[in-house]
N, CA, C and O atoms as a DFTB+ gen file, in Angstrom:
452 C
 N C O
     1  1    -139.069     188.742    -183.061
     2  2    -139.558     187.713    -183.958
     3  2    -139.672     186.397    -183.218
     4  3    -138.910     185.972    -182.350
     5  1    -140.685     185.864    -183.680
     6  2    -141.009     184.314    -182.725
     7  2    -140.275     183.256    -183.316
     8  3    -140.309     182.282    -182.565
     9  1    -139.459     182.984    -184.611
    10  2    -138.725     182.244    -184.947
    11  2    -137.783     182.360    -184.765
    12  3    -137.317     181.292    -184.367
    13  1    -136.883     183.320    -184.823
    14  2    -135.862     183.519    -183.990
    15  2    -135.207     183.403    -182.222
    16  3    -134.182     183.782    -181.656
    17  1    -136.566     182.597    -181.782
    18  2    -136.047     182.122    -179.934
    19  2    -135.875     180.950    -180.311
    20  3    -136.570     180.327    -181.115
    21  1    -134.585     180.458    -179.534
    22  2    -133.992     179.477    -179.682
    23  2    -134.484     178.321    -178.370
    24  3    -135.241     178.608    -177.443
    25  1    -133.924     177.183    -178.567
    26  2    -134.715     176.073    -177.812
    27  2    -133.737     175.687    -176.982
    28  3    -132.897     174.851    -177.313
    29  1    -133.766     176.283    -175.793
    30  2    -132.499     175.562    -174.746
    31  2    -131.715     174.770    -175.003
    32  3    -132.262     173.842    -175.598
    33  1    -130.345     174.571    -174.833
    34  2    -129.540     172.859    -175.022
    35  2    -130.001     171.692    -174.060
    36  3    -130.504     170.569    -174.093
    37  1    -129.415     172.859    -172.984
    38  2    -130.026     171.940    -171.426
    39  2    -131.602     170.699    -171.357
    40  3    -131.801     169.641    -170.760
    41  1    -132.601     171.721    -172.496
    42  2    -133.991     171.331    -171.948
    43  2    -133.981     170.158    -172.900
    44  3    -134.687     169.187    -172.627
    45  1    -133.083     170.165    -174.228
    46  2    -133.408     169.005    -175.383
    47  2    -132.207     167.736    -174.615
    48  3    -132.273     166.516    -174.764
    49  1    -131.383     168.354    -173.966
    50  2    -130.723     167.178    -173.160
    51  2    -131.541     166.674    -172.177
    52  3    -131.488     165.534    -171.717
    53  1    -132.244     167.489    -171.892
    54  2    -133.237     166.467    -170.734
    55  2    -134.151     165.466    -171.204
    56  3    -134.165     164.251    -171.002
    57  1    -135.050     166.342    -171.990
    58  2    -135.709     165.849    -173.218
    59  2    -135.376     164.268    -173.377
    60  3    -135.893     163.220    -172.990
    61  1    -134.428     164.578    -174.024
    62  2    -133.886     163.669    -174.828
    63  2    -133.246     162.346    -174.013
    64  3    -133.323     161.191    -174.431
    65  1    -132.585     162.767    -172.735
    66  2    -131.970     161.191    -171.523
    67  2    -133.748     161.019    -171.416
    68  3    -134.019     159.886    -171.812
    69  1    -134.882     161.695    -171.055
    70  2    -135.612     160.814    -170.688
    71  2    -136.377     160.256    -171.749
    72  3    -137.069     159.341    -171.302
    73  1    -136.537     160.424    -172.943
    74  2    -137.121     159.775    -173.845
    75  2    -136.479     158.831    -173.654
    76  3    -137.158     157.822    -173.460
    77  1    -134.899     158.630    -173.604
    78  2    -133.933     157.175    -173.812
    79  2    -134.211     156.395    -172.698
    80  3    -133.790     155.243    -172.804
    81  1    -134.890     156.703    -171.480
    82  2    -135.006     156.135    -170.731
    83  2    -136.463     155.457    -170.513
    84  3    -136.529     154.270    -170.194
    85  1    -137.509     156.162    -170.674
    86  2    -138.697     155.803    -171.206
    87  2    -138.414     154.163    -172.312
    88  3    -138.750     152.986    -172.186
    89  1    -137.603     154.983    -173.383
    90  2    -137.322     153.586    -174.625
    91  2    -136.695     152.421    -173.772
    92  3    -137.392     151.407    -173.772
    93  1    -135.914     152.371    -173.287
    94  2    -135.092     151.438    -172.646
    95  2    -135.819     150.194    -171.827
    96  3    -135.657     148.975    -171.773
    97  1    -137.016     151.500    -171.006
    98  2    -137.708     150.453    -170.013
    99  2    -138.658     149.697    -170.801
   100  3    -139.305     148.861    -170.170
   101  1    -138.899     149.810    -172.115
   102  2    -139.783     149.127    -172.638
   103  2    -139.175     148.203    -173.590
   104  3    -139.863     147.284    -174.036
   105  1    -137.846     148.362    -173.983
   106  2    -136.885     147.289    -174.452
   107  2    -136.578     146.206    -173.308
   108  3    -136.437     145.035    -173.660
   109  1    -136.446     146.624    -171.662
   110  2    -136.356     145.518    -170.964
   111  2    -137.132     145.072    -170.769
   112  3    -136.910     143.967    -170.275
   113  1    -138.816     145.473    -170.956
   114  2    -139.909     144.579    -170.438
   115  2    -140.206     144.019    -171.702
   116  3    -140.725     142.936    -171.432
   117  1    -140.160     144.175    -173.179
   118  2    -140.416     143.363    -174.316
   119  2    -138.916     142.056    -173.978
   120  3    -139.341     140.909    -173.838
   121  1    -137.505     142.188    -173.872
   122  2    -136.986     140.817    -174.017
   123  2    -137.595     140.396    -172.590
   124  3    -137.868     139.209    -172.768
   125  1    -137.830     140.605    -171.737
   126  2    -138.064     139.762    -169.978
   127  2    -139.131     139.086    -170.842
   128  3    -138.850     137.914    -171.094
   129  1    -139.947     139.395    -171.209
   130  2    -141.101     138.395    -171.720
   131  2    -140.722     137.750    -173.023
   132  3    -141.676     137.004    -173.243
   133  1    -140.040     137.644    -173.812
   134  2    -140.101     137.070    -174.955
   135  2    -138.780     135.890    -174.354
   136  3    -137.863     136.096    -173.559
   137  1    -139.200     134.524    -175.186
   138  2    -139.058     133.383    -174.603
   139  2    -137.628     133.180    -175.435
   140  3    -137.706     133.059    -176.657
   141  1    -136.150     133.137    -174.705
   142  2    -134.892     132.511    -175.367
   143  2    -134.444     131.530    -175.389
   144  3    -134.454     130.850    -174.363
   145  1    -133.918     131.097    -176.463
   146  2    -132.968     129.785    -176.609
   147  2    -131.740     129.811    -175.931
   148  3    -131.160     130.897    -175.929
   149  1    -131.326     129.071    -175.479
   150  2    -130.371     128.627    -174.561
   151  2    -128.877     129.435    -175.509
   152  3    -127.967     129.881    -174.810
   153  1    -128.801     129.514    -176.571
   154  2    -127.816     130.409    -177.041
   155  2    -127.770     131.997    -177.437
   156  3    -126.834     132.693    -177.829
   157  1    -128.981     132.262    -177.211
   158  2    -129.241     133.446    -177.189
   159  2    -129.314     134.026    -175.688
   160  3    -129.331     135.220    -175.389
   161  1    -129.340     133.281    -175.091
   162  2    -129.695     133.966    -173.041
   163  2    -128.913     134.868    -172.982
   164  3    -129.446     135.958    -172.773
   165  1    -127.119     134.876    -173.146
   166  2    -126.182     135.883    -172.888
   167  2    -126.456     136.528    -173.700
   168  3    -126.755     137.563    -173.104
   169  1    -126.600     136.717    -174.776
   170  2    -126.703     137.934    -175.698
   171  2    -128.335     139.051    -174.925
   172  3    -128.287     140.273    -174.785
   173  1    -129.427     138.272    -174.606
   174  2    -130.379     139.289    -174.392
   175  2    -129.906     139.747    -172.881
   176  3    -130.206     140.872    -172.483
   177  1    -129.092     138.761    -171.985
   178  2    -128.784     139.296    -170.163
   179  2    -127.853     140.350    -170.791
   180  3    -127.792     141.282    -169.989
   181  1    -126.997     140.643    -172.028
   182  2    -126.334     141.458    -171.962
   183  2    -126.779     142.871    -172.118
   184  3    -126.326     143.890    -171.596
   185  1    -127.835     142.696    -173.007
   186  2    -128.024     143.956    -173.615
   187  2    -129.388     144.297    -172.424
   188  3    -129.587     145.492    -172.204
   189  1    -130.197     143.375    -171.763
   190  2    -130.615     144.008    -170.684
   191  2    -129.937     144.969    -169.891
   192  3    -130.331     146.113    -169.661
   193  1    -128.484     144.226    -169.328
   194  2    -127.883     144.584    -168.310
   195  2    -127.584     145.894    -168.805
   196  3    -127.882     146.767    -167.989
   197  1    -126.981     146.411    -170.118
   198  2    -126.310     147.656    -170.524
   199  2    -127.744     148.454    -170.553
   200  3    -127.848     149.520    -169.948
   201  1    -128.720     147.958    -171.199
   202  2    -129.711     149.274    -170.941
   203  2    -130.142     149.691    -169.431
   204  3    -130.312     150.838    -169.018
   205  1    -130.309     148.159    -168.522
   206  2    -130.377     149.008    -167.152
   207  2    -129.053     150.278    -166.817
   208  3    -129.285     151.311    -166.190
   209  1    -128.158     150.038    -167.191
   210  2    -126.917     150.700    -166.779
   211  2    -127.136     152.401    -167.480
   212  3    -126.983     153.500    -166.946
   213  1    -127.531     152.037    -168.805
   214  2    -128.049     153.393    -169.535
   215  2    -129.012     154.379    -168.870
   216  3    -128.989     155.604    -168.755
   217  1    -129.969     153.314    -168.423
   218  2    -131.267     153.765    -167.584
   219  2    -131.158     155.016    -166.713
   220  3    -131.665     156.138    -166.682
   221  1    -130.118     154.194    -165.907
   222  2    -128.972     154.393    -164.348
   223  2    -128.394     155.636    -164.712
   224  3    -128.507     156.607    -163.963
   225  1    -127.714     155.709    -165.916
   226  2    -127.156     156.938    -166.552
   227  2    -128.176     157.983    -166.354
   228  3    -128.419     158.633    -165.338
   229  1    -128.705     158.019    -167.473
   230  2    -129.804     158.938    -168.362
   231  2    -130.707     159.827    -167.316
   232  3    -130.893     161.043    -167.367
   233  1    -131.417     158.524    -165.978
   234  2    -131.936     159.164    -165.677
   235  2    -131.595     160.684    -164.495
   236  3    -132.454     161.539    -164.279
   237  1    -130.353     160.706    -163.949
   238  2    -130.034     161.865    -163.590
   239  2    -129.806     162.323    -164.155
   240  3    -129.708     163.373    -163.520
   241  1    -129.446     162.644    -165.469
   242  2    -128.811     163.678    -166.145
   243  2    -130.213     164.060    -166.739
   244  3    -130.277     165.201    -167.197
   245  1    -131.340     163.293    -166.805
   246  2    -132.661     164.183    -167.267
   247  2    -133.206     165.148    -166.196
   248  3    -133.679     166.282    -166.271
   249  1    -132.963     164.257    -165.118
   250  2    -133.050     165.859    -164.196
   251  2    -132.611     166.513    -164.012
   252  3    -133.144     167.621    -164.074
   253  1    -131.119     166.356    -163.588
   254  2    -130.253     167.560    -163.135
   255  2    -130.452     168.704    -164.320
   256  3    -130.568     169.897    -164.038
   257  1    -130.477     168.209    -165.657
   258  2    -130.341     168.979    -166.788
   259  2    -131.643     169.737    -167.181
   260  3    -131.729     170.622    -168.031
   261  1    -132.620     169.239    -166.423
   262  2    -133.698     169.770    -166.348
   263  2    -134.436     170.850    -165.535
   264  3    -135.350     171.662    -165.677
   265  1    -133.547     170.427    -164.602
   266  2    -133.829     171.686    -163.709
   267  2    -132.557     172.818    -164.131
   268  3    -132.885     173.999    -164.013
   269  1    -131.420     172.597    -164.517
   270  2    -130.508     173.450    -164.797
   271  2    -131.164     174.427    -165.857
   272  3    -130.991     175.644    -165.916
   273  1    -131.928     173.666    -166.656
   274  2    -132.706     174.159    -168.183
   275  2    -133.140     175.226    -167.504
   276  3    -132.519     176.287    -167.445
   277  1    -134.393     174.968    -166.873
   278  2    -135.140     176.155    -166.385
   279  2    -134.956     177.039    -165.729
   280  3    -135.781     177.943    -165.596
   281  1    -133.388     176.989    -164.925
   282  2    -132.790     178.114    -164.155
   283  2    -132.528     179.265    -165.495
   284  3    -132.785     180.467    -165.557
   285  1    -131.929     178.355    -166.470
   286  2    -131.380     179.126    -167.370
   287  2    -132.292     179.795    -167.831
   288  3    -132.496     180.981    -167.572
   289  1    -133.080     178.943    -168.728
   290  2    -134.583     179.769    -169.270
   291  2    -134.999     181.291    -168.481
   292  3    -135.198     182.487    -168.692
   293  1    -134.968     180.529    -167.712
   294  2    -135.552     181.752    -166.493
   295  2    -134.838     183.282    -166.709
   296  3    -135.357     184.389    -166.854
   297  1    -133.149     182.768    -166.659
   298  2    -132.861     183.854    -166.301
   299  2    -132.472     185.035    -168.385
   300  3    -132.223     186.171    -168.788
   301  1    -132.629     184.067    -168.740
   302  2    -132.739     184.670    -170.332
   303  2    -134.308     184.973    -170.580
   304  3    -134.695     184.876    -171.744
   305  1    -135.110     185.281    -169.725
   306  2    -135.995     186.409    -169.510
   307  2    -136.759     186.308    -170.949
   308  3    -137.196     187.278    -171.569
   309  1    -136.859     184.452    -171.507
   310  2    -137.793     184.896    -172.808
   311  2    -136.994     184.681    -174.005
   312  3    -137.574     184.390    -175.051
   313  1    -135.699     184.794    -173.967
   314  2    -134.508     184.294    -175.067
   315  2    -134.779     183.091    -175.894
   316  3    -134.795     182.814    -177.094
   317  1    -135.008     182.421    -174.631
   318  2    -134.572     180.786    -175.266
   319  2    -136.308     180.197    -174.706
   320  3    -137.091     180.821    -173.990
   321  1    -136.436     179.264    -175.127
   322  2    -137.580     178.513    -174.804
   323  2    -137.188     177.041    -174.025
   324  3    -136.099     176.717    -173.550
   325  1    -138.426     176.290    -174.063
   326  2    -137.998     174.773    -173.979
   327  2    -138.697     174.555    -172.545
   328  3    -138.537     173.419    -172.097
   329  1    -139.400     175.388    -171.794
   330  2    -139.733     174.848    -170.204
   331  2    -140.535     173.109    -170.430
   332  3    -140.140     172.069    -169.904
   333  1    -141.479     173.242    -171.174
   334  2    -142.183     171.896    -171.738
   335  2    -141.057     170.726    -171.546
   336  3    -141.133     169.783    -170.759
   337  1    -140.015     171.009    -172.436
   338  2    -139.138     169.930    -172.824
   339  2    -138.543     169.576    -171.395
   340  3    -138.599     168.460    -170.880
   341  1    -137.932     170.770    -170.808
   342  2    -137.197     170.485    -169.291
   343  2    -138.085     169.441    -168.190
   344  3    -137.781     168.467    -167.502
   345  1    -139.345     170.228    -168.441
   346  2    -140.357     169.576    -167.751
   347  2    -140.540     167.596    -167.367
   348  3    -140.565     166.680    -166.545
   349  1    -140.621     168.052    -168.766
   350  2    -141.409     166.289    -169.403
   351  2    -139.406     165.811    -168.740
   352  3    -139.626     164.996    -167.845
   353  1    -138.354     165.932    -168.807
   354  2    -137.571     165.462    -168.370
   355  2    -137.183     165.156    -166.974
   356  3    -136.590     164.110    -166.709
   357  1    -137.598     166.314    -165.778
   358  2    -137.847     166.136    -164.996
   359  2    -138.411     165.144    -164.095
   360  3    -137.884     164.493    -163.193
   361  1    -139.804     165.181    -164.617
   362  2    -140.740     164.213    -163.841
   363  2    -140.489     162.846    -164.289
   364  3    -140.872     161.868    -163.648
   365  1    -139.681     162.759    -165.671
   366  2    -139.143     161.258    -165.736
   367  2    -137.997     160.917    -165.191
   368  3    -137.997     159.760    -164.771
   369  1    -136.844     161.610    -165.019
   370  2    -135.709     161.643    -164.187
   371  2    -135.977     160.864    -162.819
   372  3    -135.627     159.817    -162.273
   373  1    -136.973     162.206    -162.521
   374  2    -137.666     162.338    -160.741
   375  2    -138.332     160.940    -160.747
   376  3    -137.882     160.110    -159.957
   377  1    -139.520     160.543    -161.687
   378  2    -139.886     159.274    -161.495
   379  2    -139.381     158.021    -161.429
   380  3    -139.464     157.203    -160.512
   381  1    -138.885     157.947    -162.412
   382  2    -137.639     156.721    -162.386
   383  2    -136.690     156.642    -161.444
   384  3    -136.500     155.453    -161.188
   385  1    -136.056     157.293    -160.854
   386  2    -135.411     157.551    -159.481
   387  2    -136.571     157.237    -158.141
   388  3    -136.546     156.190    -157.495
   389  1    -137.148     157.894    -157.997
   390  2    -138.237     157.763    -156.995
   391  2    -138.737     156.036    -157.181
   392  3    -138.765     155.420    -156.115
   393  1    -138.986     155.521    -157.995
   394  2    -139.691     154.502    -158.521
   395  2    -138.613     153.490    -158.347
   396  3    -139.253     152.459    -158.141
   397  1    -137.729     153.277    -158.321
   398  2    -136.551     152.607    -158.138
   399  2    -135.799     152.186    -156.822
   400  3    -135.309     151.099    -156.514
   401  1    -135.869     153.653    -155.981
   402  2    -135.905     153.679    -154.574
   403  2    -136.909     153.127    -153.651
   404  3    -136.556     152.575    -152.608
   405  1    -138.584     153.295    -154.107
   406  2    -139.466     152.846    -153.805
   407  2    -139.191     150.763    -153.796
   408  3    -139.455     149.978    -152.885
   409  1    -138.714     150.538    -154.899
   410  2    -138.618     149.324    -154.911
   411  2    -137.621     148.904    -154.291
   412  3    -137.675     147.711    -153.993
   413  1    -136.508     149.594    -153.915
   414  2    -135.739     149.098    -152.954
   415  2    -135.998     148.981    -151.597
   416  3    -135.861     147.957    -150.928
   417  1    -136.351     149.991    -151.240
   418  2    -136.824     150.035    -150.118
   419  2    -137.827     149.054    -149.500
   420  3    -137.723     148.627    -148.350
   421  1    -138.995     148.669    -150.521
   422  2    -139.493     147.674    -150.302
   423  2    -139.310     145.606    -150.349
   424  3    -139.850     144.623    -149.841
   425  1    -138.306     145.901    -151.213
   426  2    -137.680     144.548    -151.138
   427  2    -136.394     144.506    -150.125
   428  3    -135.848     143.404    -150.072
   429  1    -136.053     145.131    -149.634
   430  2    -134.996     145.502    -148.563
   431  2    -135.849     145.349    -147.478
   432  3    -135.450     144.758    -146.474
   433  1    -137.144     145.873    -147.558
   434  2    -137.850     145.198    -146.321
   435  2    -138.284     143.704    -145.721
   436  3    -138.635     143.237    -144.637
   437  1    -138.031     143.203    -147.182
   438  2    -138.642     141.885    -146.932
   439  2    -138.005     140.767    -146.626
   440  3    -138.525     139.667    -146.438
   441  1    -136.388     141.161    -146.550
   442  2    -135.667     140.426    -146.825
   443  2    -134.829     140.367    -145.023
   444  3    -134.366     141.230    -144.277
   445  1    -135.003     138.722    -144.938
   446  2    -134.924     138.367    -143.137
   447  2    -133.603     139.056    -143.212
   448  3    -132.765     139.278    -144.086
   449  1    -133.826     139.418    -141.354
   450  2    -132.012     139.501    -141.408
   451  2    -131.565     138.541    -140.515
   452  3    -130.358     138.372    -140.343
C-alpha cells in the first residue's frame, strides 16, 4: 500500500534545519536593513547574533542528517521515503557552508598582514 510508507525522520530533520536556516538568513537581511533607534540596537544585535549562531547550528545538521537520510532510505529498499526532503537539505547545508567559507576565504585575503 502507498499510504502506508513512511517519511524518514532523518530526511524531515534535514528538511526542516534547512528551511530554519533559509528563514533565518532572511530575518538577518530584513533587520540589517531596517533603520534602529538607539534603544532598540541591542535588542536587534542580539537576536541577529543568536540567529547567526542558529544558522551555524542548523546548517550541519541539515547535511549530515541528510546524507545519513539517504543511506538509510537506501538501505530500507523502498520502506520509508523522503530522498526529495534529504535532498533539498543537503544542498542547503552544503551551500551555506560552502558560501560562508567562500567568504572567508576571500576577506582573509584582503586583509594586510
Amino acid at each position: 500500500m502507498e499510504g502506508s510508507v513512511k517519511i524518514n525522520r532523518m530526511a524531515m530533520i534535514s528538511f526542516v534545519s534547512g528551511v530554519i536556516v533559509i528563514a533565518l538568513l532572511g530575518f538577518g537581511l530584513y533587520w540589517q536593513s531596517f533603520p534602529a533607534s538607539p534603544t532598540s540596537a541591542n535588542t536587534i544585535r542580539t537576536l541577529l547574533d543568536l540567529s547567526v549562531s542558529v544558522q551555524y547550528l542548523c546548517a550541519p545538521v541539515a547535511l549530515l542528517t541528510g546524507i545519513l537520510a539517504l543511506k538509510l532510505i537506501q538501505r530500507k529498499d523502498g520502506a520509508e521515503r523522503g530522498k526529495i526532503l534529504a535532498w533539498v537539505g543537503i544542498v542547503i547545508g552544503a551551500g551555506y557552508i560552502l558560501f560562508g567559507a567562500l567568504v572567508f576565504i576571500i576577506f582573509s585575503a584582503q586583509i594586510p598582514s
